[in-house]
C-alpha positions in Angstrom: 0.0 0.0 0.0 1.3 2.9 -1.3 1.4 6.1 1.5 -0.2 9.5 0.2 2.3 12.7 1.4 -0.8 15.1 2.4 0.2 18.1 4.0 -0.1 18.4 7.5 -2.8 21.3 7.4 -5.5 18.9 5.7 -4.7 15.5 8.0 -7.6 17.4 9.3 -10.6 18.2 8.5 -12.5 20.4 11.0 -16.0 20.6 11.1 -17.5 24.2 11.1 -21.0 22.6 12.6 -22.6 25.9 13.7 -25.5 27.6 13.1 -24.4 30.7 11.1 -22.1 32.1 8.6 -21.0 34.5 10.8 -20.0 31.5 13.4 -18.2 30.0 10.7 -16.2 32.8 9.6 -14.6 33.2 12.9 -13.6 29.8 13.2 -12.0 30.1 9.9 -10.1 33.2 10.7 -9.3 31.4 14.1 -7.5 29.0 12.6 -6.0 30.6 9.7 -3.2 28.3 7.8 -3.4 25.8 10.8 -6.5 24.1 9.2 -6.8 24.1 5.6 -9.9 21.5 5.2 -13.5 22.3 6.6 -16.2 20.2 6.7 -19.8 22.1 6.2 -22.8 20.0 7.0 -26.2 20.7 6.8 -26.8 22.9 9.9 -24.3 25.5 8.5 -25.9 24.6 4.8 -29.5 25.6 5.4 -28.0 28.8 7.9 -25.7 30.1 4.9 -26.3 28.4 1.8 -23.6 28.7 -1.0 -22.4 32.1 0.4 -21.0 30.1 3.4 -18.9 27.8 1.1 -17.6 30.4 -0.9 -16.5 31.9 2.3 -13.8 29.2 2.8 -12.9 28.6 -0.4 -12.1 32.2 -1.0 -9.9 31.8 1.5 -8.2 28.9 -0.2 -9.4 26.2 1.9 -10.7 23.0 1.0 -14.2 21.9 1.6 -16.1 18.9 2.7 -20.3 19.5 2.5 -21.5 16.8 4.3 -25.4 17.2 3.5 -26.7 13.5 5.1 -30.6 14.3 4.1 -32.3 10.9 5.3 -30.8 8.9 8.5 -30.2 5.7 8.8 -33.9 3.7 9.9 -34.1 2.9 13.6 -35.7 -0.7 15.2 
């Protein structure tokens, strides 16, 4: 098995799961070059639609939108 050399700023990917753009954003800034791949999921979706990834790709980060619409059924 060949090993992939990924930079150490995307070994992980943090997950902005917050409630607003705004929220978002300052996590982002927060962690400037020390995290260069964000997870959005549907919480931060439905707050800031598009807009909210374009935030973090503008800034050259890496995204992840995580949008799990149905869960998995229950017994």
């Amino acid at each position: 098995m060949k090993h992939k050399n990924i930079p150490l700023n995307e070994r992980i990917i943090f997950a902005l799961d917050v409630d607003s753009k705004e929220k978002a954003e300052k996590w982002v800034d927060l962690l400037g070059n020390h995290i260069n791949f964000y997870k959005v999921g549907m919480q931060l979706f439905m707050a800031g639609w598009f807009p909210a990834i374009e935030m973090i790709t503008k800034r050259g980060h890496k995204v992840m939108v995580d949008l799990k619409i149905f869960g998995a059924e229950t017994s």
